[in-house]
Backbone as a chain_set.jsonl record, in Angstrom:
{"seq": "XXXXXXXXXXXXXXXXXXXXXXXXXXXXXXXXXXXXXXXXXXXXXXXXXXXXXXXXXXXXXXXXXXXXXXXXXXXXXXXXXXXXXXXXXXXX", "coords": {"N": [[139.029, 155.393, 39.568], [142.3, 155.892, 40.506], [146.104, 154.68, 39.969], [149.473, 155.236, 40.725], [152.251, 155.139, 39.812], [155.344, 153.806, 40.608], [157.553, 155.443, 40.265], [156.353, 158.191, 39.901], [155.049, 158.737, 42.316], [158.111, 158.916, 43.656], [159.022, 160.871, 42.235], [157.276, 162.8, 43.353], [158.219, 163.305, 46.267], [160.886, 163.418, 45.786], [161.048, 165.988, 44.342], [159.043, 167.542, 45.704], [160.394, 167.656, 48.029], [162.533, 169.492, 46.874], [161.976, 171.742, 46.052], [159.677, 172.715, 47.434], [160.728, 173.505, 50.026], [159.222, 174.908, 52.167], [157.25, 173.477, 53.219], [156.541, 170.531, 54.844], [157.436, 167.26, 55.133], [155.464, 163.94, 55.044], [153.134, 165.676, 53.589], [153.837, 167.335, 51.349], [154.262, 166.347, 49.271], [151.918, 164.335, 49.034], [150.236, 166.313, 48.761], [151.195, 167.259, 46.104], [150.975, 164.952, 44.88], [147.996, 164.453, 45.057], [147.122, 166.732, 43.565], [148.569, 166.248, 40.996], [146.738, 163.96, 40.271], [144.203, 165.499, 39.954], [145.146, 167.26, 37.617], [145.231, 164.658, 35.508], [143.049, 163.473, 35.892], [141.507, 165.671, 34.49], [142.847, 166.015, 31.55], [141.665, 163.177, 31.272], [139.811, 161.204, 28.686], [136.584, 160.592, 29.431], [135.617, 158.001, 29.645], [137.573, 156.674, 30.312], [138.075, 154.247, 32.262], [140.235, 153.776, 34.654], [142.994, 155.95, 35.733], [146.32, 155.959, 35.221], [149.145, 157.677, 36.981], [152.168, 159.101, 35.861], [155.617, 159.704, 36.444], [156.049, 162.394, 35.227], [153.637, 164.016, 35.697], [153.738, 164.882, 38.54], [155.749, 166.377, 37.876], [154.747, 168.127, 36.594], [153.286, 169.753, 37.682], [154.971, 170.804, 39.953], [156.354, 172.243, 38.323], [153.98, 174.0, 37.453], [153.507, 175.601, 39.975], [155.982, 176.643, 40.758], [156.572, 177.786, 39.048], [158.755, 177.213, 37.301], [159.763, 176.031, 33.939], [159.074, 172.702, 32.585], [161.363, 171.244, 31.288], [163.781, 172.603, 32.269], [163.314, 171.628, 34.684], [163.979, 168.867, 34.614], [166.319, 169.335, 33.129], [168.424, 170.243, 35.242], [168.457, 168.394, 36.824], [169.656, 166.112, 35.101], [171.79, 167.211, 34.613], [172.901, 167.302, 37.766], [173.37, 164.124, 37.964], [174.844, 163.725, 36.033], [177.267, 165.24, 36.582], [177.32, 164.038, 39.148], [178.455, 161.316, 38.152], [180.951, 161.847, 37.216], [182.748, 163.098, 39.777], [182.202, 160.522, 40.897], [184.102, 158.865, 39.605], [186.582, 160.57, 39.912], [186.722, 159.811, 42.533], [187.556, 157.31, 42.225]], "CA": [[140.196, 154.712, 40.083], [143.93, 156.142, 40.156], [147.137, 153.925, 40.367], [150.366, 156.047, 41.265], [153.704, 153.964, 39.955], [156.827, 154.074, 41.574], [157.84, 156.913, 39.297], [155.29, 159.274, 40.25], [155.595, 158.873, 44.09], [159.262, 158.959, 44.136], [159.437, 161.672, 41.708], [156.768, 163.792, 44.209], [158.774, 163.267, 46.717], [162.276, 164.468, 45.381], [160.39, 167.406, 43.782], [158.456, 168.049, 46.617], [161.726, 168.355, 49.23], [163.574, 170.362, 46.498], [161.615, 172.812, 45.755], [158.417, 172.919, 48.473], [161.167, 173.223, 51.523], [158.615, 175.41, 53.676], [155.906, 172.322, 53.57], [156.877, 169.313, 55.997], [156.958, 165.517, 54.501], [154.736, 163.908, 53.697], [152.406, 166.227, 52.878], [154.131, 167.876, 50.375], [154.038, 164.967, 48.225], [150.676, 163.893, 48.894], [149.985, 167.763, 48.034], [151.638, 167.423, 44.624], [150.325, 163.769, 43.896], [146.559, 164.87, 44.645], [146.858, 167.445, 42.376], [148.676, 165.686, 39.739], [145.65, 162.832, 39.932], [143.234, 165.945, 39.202], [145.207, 167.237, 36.617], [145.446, 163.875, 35.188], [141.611, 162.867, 35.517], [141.143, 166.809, 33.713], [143.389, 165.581, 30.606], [141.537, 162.418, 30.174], [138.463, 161.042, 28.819], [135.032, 160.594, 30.352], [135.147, 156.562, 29.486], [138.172, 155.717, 31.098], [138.049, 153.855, 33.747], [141.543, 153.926, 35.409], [144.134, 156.841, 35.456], [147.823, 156.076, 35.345], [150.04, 158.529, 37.08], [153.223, 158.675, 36.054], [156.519, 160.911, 37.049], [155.629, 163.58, 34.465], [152.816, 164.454, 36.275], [154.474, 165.923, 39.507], [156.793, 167.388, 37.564], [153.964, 169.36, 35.802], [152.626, 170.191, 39.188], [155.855, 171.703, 40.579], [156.602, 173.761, 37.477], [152.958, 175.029, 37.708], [153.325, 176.312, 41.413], [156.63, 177.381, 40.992], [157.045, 179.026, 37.684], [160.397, 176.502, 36.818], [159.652, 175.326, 33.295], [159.459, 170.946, 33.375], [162.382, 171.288, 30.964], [164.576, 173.375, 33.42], [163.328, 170.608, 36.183], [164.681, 167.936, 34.109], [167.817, 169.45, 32.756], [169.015, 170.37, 36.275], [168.361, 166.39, 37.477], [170.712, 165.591, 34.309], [173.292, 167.804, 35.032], [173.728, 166.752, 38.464], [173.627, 163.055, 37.493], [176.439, 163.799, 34.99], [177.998, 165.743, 38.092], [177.722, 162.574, 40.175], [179.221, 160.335, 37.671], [182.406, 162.459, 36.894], [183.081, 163.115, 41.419], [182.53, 159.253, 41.738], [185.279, 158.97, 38.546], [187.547, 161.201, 40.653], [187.217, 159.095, 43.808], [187.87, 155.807, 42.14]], "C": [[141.463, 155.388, 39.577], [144.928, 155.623, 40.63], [148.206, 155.167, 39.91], [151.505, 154.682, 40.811], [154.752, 155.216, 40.798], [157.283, 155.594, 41.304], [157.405, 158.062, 39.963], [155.332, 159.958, 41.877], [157.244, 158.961, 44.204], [159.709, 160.46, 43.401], [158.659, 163.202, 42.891], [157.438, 163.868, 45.45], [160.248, 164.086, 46.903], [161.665, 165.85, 45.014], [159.964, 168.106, 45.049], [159.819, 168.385, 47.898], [162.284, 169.522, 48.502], [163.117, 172.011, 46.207], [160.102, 173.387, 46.156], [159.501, 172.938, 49.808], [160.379, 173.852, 53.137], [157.404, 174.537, 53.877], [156.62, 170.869, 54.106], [155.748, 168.269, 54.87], [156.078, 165.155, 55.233], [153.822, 164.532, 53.47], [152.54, 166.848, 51.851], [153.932, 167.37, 49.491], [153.076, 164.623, 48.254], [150.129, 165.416, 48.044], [150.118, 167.464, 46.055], [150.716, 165.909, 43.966], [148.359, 163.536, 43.897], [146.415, 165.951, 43.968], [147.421, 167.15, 40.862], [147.737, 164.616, 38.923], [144.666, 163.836, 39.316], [143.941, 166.587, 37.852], [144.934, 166.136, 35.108], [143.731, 163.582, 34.68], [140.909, 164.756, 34.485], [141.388, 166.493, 32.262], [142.598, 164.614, 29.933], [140.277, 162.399, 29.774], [137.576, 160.176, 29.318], [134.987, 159.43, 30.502], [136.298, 155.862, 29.504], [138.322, 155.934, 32.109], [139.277, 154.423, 34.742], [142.602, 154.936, 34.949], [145.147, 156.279, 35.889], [148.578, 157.194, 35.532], [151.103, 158.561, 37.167], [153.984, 160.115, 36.585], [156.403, 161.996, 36.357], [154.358, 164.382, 34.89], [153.03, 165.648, 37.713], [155.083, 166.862, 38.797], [156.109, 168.541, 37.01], [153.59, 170.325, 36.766], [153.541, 171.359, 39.606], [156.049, 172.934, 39.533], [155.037, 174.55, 37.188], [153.283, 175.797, 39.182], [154.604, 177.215, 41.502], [157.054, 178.253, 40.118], [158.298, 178.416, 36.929], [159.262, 175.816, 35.571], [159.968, 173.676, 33.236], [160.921, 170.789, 32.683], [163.471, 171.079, 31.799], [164.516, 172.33, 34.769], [164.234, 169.486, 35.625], [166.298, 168.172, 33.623], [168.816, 169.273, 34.306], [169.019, 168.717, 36.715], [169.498, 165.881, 36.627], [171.685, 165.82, 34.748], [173.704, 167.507, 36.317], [173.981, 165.204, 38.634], [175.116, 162.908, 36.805], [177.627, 163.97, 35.666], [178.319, 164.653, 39.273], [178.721, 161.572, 39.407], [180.674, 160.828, 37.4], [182.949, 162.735, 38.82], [183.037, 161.466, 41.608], [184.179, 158.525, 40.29], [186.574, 159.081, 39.25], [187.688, 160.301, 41.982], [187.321, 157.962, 43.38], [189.099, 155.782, 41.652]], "O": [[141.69, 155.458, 38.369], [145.056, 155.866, 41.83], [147.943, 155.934, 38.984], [151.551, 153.573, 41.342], [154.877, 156.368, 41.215], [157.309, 156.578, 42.042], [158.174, 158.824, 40.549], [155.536, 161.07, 42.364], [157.495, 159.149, 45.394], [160.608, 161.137, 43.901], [159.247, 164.251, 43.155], [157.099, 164.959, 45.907], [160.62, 164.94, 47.708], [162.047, 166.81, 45.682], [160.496, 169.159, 45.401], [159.917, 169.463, 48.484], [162.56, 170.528, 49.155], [163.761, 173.06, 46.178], [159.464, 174.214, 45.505], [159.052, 172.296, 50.759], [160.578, 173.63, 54.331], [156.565, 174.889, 54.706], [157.322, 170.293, 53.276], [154.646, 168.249, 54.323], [155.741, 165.898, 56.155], [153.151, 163.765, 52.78], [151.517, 167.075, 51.204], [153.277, 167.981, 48.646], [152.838, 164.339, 47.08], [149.715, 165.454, 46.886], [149.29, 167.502, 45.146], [150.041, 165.837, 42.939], [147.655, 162.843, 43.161], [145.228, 166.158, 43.715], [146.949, 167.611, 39.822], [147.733, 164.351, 37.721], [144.137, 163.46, 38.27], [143.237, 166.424, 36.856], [144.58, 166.542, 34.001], [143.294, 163.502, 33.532], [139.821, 164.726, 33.911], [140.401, 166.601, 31.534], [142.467, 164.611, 28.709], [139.487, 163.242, 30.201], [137.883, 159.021, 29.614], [134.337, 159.157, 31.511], [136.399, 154.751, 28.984], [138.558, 156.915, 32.814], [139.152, 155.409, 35.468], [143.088, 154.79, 33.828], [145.08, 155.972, 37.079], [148.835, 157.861, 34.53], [151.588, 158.201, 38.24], [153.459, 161.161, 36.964], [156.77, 162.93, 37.07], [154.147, 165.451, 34.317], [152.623, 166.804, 37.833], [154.983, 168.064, 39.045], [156.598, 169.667, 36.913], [153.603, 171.546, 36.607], [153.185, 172.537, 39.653], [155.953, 174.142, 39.752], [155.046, 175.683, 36.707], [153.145, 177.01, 39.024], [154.567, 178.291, 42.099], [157.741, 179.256, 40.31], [158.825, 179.056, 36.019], [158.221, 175.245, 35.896], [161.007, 173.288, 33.77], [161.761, 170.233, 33.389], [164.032, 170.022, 32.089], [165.381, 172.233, 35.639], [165.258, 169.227, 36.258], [167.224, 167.37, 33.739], [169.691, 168.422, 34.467], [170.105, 168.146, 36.823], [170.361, 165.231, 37.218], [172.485, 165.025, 35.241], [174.925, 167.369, 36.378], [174.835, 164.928, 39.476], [176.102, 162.208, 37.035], [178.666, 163.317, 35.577], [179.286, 164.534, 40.026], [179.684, 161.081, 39.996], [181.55, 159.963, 37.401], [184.062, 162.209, 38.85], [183.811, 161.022, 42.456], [185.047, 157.707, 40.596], [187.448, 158.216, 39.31], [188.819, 160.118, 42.432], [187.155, 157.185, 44.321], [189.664, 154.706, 41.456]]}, "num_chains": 1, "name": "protein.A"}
């Protein structure tokens, strides 16, 4: 059994548009979140039942396929967060 939170699917998703743009939704994301379930069931052990996949999982996915360290995936998400909050600053 593998349960997928919110996290996980929303994060394969964003990942998967930003940096899979020559693979058409949704497969891209299903792509990334059936291979983050086998990474996932690889990691654990033999005598549990249920895998939890969370958003760290895609993200492992994408920086395997594409060579972007998960770091480098995450910093960039910060920085334009930070980037959003200082442009909505300026328009208020």
């Amino acid at each position: 059994n593998v349960s997928f939170d919110d996290g996980a699917v929303q994060a394969a998703v964003r990942l998967g548009a930003r940096y899979l743009p020559s693979q058409a939704m949704p497969a891209a994301a299903f792509s990334i979140l059936d291979e983050a379930a086998a990474k996932a069931r690889v990691e654990t052990t033999a005598n549990q039942e249920t895998l939890k996949i969370t958003d760290v999982y895609p993200a492992d996915v994408i920086s395997t396929w594409t060579g972007i360290p998960v770091q480098r995936l995450a910093q960039e998400e910060q920085k334009k967060l930070l980037e959003i909050e200082e442009g909505l600053k300026r328009r208020v």
